[in-house]
N, C-alpha and C positions, 0 to 999 in steps of 0.2 A: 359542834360549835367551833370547835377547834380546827376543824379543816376548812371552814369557810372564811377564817380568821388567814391559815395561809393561803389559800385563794386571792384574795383581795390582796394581801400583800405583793404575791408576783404579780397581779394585773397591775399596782401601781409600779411594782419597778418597769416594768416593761412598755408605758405610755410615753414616759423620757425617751425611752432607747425609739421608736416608732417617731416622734417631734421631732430627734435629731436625724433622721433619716430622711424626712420630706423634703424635695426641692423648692428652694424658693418665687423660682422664674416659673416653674409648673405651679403651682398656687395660684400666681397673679394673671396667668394665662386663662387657668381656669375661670377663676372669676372676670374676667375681661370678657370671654367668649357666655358669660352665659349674661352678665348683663348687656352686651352686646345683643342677644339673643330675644331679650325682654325688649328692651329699645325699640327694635324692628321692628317686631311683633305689633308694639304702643303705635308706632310713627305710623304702621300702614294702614290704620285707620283713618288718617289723617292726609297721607300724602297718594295712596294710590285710589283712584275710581273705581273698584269693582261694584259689582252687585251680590258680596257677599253679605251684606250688613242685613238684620232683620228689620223689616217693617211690616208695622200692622197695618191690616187691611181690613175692610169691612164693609158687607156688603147693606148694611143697616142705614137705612136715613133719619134713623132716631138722637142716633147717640150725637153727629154732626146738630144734629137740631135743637137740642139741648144744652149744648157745650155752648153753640152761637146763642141762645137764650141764655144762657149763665153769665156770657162775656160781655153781653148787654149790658144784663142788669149789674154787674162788677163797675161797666163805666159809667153807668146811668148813680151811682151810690158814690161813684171816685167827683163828678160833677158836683152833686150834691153838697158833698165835704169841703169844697172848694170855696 
């Protein structure tokens, strides 16, 4: 019990001595580049055309035909309420 009492205590002296040691301009750089990084990422969904994006496909004429009968009867009930 006793050794792991002085354990913890040099790991706390030594977290100070590590804080005062970081540079401040490398920090802000870091985090700049890596939201910089996310951004891009976010925007090129948005901003570039590829054909990477997933879409479903289906070679089913069911589920079309029921979706268009569902959306029907959605405005045929929105009519109704009116």
């Amino acid at each position: 019990m006793a050794g792991t009492r002085v354990a913890a205590e040099a790991r706390s002296d030594e977290a100070p001595a590590a804080a005062a040691s970081r540079v401040g301009w490398m920090d802000a750089l870091r985090v700049t580049a890596v939201a910089g990084v996310i951004v891009i990422h976010a925007a090129t969904a948005y901003i570039v055309d590829v054909d990477w994006c997933y879409q479903e496909r289906t070679t089913s004429t069911l589920t079309p035909t029921l979706l268009a009968a569902h959306r029907s009867e959605q405005a045929s009930r929105m009519s109704r309420n009116r």
